[in-house]
N, C-alpha and C positions, 0 to 999 in steps of 0.2 A: 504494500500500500504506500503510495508517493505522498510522504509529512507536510507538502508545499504548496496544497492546493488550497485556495481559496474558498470564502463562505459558499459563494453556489455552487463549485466543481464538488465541495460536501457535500451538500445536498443532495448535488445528483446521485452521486456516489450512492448516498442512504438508501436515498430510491429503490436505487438497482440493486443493492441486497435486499431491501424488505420486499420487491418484487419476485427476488428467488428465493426466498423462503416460506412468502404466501402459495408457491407454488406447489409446497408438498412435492416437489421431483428430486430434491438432491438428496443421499443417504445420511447417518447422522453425522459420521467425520465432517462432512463438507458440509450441515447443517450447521456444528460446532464453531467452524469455522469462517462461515458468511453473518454469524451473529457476535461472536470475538469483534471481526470488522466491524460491524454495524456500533457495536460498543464505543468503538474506537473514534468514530467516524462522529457521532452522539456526541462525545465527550468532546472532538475537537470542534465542533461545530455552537457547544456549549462555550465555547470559552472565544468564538470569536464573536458572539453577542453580547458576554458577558464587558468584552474589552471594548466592545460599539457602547453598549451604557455609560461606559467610566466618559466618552468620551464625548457625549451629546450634556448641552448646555441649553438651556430655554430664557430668552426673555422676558423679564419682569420689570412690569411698570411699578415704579415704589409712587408714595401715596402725593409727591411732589409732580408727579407725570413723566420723570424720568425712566429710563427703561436701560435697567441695570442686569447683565449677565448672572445666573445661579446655576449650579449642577441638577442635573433630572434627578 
């Protein structure tokens, strides 16, 4: 599995394991092993939303009508 792919190249990725495994066609080794992936896949896909939060700021008008930056 290539550590370098970006949030949608995850995605798709997920996809495509959770699509062969709703299959019911691969035996259990390779069942084992497309859900390890999906794990993986989960987990790095967790942590590029988690670093999108840290990094989104919103807008805030304070009570004088200025519109001062805060953390989401």
């Amino acid at each position: 599995m290539e550590k370098d792919l970006n949030f949608e190249e995850t995605m798709k990725e997920l996809e495509e394991v959770v699509q062969k495994l709703e299959t019911g066609e691969l035996n259990l080794d390779d069942s084992i092993k497309e859900f390890e992936k999906g794990m993986e896949l989960s987990k790095n896909a967790s942590k590029y939303l988690e670093e999108a939060e840290k990094k989104i700021t919103i807008l805030v008008q304070d009570k004088d009508g200025e519109l001062k930056e805060e953390e989401f």
